[in-house]
C-alpha positions in Angstrom: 0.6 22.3 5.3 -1.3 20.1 2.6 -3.6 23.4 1.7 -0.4 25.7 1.3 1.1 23.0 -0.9 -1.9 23.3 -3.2 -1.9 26.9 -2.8 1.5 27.3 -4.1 0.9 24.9 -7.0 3.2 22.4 -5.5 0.7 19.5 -5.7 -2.5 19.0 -7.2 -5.9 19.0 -5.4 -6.1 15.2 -6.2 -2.6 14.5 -3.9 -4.5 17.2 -1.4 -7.2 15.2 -0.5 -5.4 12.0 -0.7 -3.0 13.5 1.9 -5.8 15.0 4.3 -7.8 11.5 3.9 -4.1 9.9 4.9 -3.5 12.2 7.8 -7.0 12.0 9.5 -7.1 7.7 8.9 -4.1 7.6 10.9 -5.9 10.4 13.6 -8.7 7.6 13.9 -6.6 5.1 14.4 -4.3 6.1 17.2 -7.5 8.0 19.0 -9.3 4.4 19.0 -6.0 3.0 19.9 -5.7 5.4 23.2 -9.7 5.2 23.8 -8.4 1.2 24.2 -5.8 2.1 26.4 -7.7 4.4 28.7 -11.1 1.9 29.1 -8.3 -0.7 30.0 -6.7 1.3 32.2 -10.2 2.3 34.1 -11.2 -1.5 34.0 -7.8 -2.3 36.3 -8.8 0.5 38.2 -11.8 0.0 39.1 -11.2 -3.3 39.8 -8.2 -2.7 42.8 
């Protein structure tokens, strides 16, 4: 969607970027946050 919106002119390459780097920091953070949740999960398991 970013990509299109430079395409099209409707942001600059600068916002772009800034918009990818936003989208993939919050990607990182919720996989580490459900890699937390699953070795927790496996720890209570493995532990019944």
């Amino acid at each position: 969607m970013l990509k299109e919106l430079q395409k099209d002119g409707e942001i600059s390459e600068d916002d772009s970027f800034k918009g990818q780097k936003q989208v993939q920091d919050l990607t990182d953070e919720y996989i580490q946050r459900l890699d937390d949740i699953f070795a927790e999960k496996e720890k209570e398991i493995l532990e019944i």
